[in-house]
C-alpha positions in Angstrom: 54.8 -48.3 6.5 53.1 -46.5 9.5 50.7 -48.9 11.4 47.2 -47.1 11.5 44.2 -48.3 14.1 40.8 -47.5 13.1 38.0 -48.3 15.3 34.4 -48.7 13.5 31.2 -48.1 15.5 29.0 -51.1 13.5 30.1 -54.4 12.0 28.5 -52.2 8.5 30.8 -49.7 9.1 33.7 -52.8 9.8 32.7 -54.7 6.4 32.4 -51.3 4.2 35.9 -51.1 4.8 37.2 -54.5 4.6 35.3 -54.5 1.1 36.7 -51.1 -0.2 40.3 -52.1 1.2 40.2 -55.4 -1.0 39.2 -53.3 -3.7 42.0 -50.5 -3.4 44.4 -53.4 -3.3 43.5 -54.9 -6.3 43.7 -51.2 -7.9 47.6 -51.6 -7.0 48.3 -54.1 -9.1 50.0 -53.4 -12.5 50.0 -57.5 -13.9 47.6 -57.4 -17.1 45.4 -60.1 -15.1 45.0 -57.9 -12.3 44.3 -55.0 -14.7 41.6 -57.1 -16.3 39.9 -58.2 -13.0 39.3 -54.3 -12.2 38.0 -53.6 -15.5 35.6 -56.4 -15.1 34.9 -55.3 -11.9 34.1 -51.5 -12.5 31.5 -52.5 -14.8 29.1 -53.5 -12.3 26.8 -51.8 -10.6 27.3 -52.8 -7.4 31.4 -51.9 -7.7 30.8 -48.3 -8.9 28.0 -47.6 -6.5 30.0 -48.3 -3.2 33.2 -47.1 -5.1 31.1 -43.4 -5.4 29.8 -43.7 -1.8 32.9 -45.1 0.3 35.6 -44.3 -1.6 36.8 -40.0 -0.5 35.7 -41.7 3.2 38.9 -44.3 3.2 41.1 -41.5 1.0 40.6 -38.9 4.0 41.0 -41.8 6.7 44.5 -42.7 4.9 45.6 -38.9 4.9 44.2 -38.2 8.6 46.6 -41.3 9.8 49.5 -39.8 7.4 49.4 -43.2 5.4 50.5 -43.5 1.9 47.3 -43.1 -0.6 46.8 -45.3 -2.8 48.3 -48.0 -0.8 50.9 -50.0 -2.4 49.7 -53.2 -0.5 47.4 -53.6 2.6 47.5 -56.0 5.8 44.0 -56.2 7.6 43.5 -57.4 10.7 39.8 -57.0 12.2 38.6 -57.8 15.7 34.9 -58.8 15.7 34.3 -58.7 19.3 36.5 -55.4 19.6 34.8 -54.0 16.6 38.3 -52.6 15.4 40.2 -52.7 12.1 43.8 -52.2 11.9 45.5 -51.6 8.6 
């Protein structure tokens, strides 16, 4: 899997991320658990709101790096001081 660097302008911007990625890894999984946990979790609110707001922001920043979408798993590193993500 291609290593992609993304560098984020705010620690918002840096969390946003974090958060969504998290969430598009648990969208991965195919165990019946997992499957229930995303129900549950597309039912709130919250969930669907930054789902609808972040979520064609991370597709197109996966396709501009040439990264497979969805992601069949995720490594995260972030570098508070730096302000940079890499995936």
């Amino acid at each position: 899997m291609p290593r992609v660097r993304i560098c984020m302008r705010t620690h918002l911007e840096l969390l946003t991320l974090a958060i969504l990625s998290a969430l598009i890894g648990f969208f991965t999984l195919t165990t019946a658990r997992a499957g229930e946990f995303r129900d549950a979790q597309r039912t709130n609110a919250r969930y669907r709101e930054a789902e609808a707001r972040q979520l064609e922001s991370v597709r197109g920043e996966f396709v501009a790096a040439g990264a497979a979408w969805p992601p069949r798993g995720l490594y995260l590193r972030a570098y508070k001081r730096e302000g940079v993500v890499e995936l």
